[in-house]
Phi, psi and omega in degrees: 000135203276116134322127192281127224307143184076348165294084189284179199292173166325288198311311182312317181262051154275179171303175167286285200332294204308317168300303208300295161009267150349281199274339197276346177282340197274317176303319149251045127317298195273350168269340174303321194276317114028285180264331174310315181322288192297003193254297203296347181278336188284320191258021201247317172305357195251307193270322172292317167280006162312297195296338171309311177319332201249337177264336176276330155293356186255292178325350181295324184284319190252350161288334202267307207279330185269339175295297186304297168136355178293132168336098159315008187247326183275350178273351197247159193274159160288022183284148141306136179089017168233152183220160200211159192204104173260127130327136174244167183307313217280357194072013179288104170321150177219348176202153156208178175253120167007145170096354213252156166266155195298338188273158186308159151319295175313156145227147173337349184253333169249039197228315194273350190273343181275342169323322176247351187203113187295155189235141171239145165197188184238132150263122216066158214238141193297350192192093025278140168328168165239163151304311188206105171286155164196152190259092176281172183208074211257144198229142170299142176265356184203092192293158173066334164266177210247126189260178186262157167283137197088012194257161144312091194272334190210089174320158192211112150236148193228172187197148171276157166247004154006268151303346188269321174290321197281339173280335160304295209298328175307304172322302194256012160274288198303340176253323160341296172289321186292319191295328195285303174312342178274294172325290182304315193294294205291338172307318169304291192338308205272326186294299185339291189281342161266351191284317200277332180273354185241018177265334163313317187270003170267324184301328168318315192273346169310276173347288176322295187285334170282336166280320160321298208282034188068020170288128158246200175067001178272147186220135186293152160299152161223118198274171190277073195230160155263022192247221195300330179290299182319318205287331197277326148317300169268352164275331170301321167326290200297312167326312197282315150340313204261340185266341153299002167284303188278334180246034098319281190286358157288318183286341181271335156299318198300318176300313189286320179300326182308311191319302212263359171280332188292310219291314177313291209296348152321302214266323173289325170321283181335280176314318189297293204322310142348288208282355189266334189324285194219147173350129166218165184311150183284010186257316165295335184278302180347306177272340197287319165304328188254336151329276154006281215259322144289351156284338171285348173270353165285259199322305144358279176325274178299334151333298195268347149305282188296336151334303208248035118290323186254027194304171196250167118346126175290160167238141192331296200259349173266303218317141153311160170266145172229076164001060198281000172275313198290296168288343167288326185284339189266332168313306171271350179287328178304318179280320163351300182298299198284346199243006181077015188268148178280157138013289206273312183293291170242091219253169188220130184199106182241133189299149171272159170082020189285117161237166194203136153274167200125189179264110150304322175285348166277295187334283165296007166280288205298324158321275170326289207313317173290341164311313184299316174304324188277355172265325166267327191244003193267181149207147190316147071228135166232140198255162174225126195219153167193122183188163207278133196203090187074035186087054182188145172233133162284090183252132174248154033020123168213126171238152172296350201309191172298318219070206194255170197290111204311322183291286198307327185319305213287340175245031164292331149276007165277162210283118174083030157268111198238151208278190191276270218299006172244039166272001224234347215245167150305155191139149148277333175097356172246030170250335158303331193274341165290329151291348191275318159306293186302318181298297171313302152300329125266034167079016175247216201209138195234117175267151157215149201221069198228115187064060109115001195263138166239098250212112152237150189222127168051078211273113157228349203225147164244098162258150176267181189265138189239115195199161148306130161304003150249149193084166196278108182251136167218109167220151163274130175254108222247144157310116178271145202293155166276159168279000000 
């Protein structure tokens, strides 16, 4: 049966250890074996060429002895454990030395190749023993001629291999047993060291499952190293820090989103609750429905605030191009109308040709929203600025007012955080945090500067700050699109 798709292999679902174990034993496997190769070819390459040494003198000898037309028995030696063999093309014995079985050494394939060249070759195999191993050495009597038939064509020297074998076979019993034994040492070792190098990522995950089960405030141990494990600690710390942050402040929305929805929602209860006690007049259900529908627009109204706090991120390169000169100017000309302001009161200077990717109607919402502020808690002259500065456009808000309270700036962008003297004003407490979102989602920086206080949100760029020493400055600093 086939495994099933998406199913990994076995080998996959072992422990890490056991693989790293696994591989680091397969690796020296394949390097023992390796050098064991090179060792038994090396000594093996040592022992043949003794015996070449000893076969080439001794064919020097029965070649010498077969040219001249002299006796192979009286030319060639008696040592033990050597053999002679004279050859006909045909593969005929024609002479041999005592001990030998009557057929040639040779076969016919190294018989017609010893005709033209000497051949070395082995008879019988180092595993399984043999009976009788023996090493040739067959040499032509007379190279490039056609010897005649029954004549002498080929010498045969021979040697036993015994000792030669018996010392290989020795040779690959000891590096067996030292590779296996090197093997099992090295294995322990790498289980040891991975065990000691995976024990830190097993305490992560002990940790890790005590914060799984609701634990907060936990923090990994990190030992005092720079190396992979450490760095994978302390960026997890830092994870863990930052996800204790944020749901802090989900819970401090929550409380606050709670805080600032009962009062409409108080207040529509209420009016229905009235209007239902007793009979009432059509003038009276009349106010009570337009009591009703505003408060449902409050309620609308702070909806589509926290919608466009949590608004998602632009993305650079599909995002429209926006014209931010065309628009800050139509922008200010517009409240100029609705708020009755003169020229003078609320003035603009803005660079051309200023573009930004991004929403436009998020753009112009964080614009208005600091016009309002700078109209309600500012005081005139308030200015709107823009202009281009390092690959960057620089939009400013500047009112002439007291500014704002130096302890309050650094939380001014939080969400339903409102000054002292604007709890008393209409408001929610979310257009700074709402502008501090539209900036952000588009990939800027948002200051606010106000009473000697200099304020960055989300630190991106080092640009320096420009403005007047009085008064409230609020600026963004947005990527300007390319041309």
């Amino acid at each position: 049966m086939s495994r099933r798709r998406g199913q990994k292999p076995r080998w996959r679902r072992l422990p890490l250890r056991v693989r790293l174990v696994a591989g680091f034993a397969a690796a020296m496997l394949v390097v023992l074996t390796g050098a064991g190769a090179f060792v038994y070819l090396r000594v093996r390459y040592a022992l043949d060429l003794r015996l070449d040494q000893d076969l080439a003198a001794q064919s020097a000898q029965l070649t010498d002895a077969a040219r001249t037309g002299t006796p192979l028995p009286t030319a060639a030696r008696t040592v033990p454990g050597e053999y002679w063999q004279l050859l006909d093309a045909g593969n005929h014995v024609l002479a041999a030395s005592s001990g030998l079985p009557p057929d040639s050494l040779l076969t016919p394939e190294q018989l017609d190749r010893a005709l033209r060249l000497p051949v070395r070759a082995d008879r019988g195999s180092l595993l399984p023993i043999s009976p009788r191993p023996l090493r040739l050495y067959a040499v032509p009597v007379q190279p490039g001629a056609a010897p005649a038939a029954g004549q002498p064509a080929v010498t045969v020297a021979a040697v036993r291999r015994d000792q030669r074998d018996e010392a290989l076979r020795e040779l690959i019993a000891q590096l067996a047993l030292a590779n296996l034994a090197a093997l099992a040492i090295a294995s322990l070792v790498g289980y040891r060291l991975a065990r000691a190098a995976l024990a830190p990522v097993e305490r992560y995950r002990s940790e890790a499952a005590r914060i799984a089960t609701g634990a907060t405030g936990v923090r990994l141990v990190v030992p005092a190293t720079d190396d992979e494990i450490a760095r994978l600690g302390r960026t997890l710390n830092d994870m863990l820090a930052a996800q204790d942050a944020a749901l802090d402040r989900e819970r401090q929305f929550i409380n606050d989103a709670s805080h600032e929805l009962r009062t409409p929602l108080t207040l529509l209860a209420t009016e229905l609750e009235l209007a239902l006690r007793r009979p009432r007049t059509a003038p009276e259900l009349e106010h009570t429905i337009q009591n009703a529908a505003a408060d449902t627009a409050d309620l609308i109204a702070l909806a589509d605030d926290l919608l466009t706090v949590g608004t998602q991120p632009v993305q650079d390169h599909t995002a429209p191009v926006v014209d931010l000169t065309a628009l800050l100017t139509g922008l200010v000309g517009r409240y100029r109308t609705s708020a009755g302001a003169e020229m003078d009161v609320l003035k603009c200077q803005v660079e051309q040709g200023l573009t930004v990717r991004g929403d436009a109607a998020r753009l112009g919402r964080a614009v208005t929203n600091l016009l309002d502020n700078a109209r309600r808690y500012g005081a005139p002259p308030i200015g709107v600025t823009a202009h281009r500065v390092d690959g960057l456009v620089r939009v400013t808000v500047h009112d002439s007012g007291a500014g704002m309270d130096p302890g309050f700036v650094p939380h001014a962008t939080e969400r339903f955080r409102r000054a002292d003297p604007a709890r008393t004003s209409p408001g929610t407490g979310l257009g700074l945090s709402i502008v501090d979102a539209i900036v952000h989602t588009h990939h800027g920086e948002l200051r606010i500067c106000s009473a000697g206080v200099h304020q960055r949100f989300h630190p991106r760029f080092d640009v320096p700050c420009e403005h007047a020493p009085h008064g409230t400055t609020v600026t963004a600093l947005l990527p300007a699109a390319r041309r």
